[in-house]
C-alpha positions as a Markdown table, in Angstrom:
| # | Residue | x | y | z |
|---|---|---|---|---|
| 1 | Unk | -12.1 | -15.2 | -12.4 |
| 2 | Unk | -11.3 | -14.1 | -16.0 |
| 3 | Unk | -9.2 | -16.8 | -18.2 |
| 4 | Unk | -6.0 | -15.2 | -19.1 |
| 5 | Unk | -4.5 | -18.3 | -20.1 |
| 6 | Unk | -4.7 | -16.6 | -23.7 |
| 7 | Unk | -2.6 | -13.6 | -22.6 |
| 8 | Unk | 1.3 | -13.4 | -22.9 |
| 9 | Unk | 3.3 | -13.1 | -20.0 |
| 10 | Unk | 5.4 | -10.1 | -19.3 |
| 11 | Unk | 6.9 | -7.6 | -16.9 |
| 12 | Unk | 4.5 | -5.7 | -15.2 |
| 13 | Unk | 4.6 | -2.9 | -12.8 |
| 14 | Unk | 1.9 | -0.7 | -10.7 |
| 15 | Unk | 2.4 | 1.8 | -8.0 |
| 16 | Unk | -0.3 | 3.2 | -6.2 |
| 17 | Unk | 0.0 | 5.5 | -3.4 |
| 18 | Unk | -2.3 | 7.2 | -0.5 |
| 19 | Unk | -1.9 | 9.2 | 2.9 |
| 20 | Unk | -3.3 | 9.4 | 6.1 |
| 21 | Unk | -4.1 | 12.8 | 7.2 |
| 22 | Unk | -3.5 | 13.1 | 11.2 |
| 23 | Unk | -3.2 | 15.9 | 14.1 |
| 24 | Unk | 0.4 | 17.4 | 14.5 |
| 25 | Unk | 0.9 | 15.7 | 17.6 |
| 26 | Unk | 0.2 | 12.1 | 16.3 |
| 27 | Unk | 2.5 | 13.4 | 13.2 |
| 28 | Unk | 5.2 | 14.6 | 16.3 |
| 29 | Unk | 4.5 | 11.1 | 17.6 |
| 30 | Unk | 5.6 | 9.4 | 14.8 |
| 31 | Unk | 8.4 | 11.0 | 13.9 |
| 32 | Unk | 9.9 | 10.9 | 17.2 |
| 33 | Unk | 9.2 | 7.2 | 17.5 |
| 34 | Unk | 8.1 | 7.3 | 20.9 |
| 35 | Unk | 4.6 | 5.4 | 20.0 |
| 36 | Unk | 4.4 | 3.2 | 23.0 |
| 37 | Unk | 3.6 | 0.1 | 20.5 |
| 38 | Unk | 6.7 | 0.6 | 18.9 |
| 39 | Unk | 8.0 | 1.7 | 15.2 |
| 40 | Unk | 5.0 | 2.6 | 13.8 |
| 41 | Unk | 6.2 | 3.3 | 9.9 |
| 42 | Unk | 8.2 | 0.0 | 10.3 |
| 43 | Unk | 5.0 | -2.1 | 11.5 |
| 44 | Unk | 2.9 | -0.4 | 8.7 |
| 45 | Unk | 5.6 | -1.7 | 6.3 |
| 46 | Unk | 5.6 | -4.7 | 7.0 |
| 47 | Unk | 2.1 | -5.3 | 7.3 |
| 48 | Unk | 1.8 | -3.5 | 3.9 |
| 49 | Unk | 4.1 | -5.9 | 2.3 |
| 50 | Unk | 1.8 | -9.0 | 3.5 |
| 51 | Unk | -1.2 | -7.5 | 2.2 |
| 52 | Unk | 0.5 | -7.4 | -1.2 |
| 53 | Unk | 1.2 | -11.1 | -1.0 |
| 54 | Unk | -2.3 | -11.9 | 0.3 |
| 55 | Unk | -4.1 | -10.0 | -1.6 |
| 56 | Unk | -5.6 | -13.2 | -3.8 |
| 57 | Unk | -7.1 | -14.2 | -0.5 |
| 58 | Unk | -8.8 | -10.8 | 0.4 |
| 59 | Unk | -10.2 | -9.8 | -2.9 |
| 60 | Unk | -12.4 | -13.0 | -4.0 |
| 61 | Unk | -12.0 | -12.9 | -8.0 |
| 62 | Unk | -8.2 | -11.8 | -7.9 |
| 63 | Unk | -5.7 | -14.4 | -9.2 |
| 64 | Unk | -3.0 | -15.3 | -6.8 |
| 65 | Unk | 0.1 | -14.3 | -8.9 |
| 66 | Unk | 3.9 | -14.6 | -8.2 |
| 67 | Unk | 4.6 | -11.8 | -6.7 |
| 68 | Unk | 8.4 | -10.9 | -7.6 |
| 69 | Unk | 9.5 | -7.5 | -6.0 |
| 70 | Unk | 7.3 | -5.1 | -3.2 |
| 71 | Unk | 8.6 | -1.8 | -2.4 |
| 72 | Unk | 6.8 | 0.3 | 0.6 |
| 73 | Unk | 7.6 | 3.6 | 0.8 |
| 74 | Unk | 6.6 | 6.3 | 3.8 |
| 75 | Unk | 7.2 | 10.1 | 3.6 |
| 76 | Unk | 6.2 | 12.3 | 6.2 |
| 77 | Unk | 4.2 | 15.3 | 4.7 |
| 78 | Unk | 4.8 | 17.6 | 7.7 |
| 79 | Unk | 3.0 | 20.8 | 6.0 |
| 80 | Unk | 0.0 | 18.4 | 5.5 |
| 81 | Unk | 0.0 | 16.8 | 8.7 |
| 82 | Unk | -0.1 | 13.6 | 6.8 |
| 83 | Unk | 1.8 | 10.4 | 6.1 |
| 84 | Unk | 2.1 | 9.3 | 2.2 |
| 85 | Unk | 2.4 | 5.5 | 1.3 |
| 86 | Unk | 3.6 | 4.4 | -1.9 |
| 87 | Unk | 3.2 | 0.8 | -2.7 |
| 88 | Unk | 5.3 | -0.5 | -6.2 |
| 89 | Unk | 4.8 | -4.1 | -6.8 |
| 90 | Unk | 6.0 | -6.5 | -10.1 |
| 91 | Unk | 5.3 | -9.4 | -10.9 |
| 92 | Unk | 6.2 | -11.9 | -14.6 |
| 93 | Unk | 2.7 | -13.0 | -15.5 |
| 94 | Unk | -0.4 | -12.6 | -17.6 |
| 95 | Unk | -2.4 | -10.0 | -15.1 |
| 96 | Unk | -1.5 | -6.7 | -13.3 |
| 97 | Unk | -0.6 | -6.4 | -10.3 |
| 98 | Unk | -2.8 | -3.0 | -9.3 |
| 99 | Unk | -5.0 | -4.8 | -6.9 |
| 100 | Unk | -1.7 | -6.1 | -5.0 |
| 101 | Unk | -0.5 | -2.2 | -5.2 |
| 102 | Unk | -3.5 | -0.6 | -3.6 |
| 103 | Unk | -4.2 | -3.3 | -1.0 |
| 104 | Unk | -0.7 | -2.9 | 0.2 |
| 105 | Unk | -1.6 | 0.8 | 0.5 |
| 106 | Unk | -4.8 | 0.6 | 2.4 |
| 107 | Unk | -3.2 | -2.2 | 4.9 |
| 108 | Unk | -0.4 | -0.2 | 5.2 |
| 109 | Unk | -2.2 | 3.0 | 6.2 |
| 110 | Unk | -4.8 | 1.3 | 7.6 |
| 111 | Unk | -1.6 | -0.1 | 10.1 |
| 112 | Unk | -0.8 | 3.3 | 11.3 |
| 113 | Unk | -4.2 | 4.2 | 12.1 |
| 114 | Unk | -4.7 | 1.0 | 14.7 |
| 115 | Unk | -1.6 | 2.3 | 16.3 |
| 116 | Unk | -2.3 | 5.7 | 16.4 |
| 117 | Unk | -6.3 | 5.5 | 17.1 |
| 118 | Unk | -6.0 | 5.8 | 20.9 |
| 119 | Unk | -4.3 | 9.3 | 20.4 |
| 120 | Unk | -6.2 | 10.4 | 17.4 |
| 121 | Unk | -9.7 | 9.3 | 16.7 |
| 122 | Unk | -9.6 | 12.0 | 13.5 |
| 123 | Unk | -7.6 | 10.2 | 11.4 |
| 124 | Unk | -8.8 | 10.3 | 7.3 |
| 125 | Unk | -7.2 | 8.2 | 4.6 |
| 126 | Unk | -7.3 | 10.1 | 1.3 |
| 127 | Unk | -5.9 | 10.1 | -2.3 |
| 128 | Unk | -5.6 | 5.9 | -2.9 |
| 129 | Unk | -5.3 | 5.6 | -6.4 |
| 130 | Unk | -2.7 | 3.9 | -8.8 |
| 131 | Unk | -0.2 | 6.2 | -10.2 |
| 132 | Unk | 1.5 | 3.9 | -12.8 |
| 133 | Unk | 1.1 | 0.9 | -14.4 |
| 134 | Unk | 3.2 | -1.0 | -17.0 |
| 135 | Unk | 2.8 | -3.9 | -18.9 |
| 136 | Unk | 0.6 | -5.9 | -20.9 |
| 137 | Unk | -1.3 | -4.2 | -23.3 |
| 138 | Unk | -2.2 | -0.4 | -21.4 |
| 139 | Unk | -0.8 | 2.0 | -18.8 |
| 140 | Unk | -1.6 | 4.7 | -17.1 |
C-alpha cells in the first residue's frame, strides 16, 4: 500500500455512477416490484452500501478507511431501458474514497443483475466511471 501517513487529513468526497441496460419487461419488472425475490432496487442498495464498507477487503492494496457517510441512489431510465446507480461516499482521512464509490456501484448493479438474470440473460452494465471527486490535493 502507499504510505500516506505524510498527507493531511481532510474531507473528501467521490461519486461515481453506472447503469445497467435491460429489456423493457425486466425494466416493467422492476418498477412494478413484482420480482418474485423481492425489492429489487432495495436489495441492490443495500448490498451496494456493504460493498462500500468492504471494499479494503476486495481490492488488495486499498486502505481500509473510516467510512463516514454512503449515499445509493437508483433512477429508472425508462427511455433507455436502463437503471442508473449513483454511489457518493465521504470519508475524514488522508486517501480518497473513489475505490469505495465505484465498488459500491458495480455491487450494486451487479445486485440487480443476479435478480433479474433468470428473466434477462442480456443484461450490460455500462458507463462506471467517477463523476466527482473532492479533497486532498485534485478533483475531477
Amino acid at each position: 500500500m502507499v504510505d500516506v501517513s505524510a498527507k493531511v487529513e481532510t474531507h473528501r468526497i467521490a461519486v461515481a455512477q453506472g447503469r445497467l441496460v435491460m429489456q423493457n419487461a425486466t425494466l416493467a419488472l422492476i418498477q412494478q416490484g413484482g420480482h418474485k425475490k423481492g425489492d429489487v432496487l432495495g436489495i441492490a442498495r443495500i448490498a451496494a452500501i456493504q460493498a462500500a464498507k468492504k471494499t479494503a477487503d476486495l481490492i488488495p492494496l486499498c486502505h481500509p478507511l473510516p467510512l463516514t457517510r454512503v449515499a445509493i441512489d437508483f433512477d429508472v431510465l425508462a427511455q433507455e431501458s436502463a437503471v442508473s446507480c449513483s454511489a457518493t461516499v465521504e470519508t475524514v482521512g488522508r486517501t480518497g474514497v473513489e475505490m469505495e464509490a465505484l465498488t459500491a456501484v458495480q455491487v450494486g448493479l451487479l445486485t440487480v443483475y443476479d435478480m433479474c438474470k433468470a428473466v434477462d440473460k442480456t443484461m450490460v452494465m455500462q458507463q462506471i466511471r467517477v463523476v466527482r471527486k473532492e479533497g486532498g490535493k485534485s478533483g475531477l
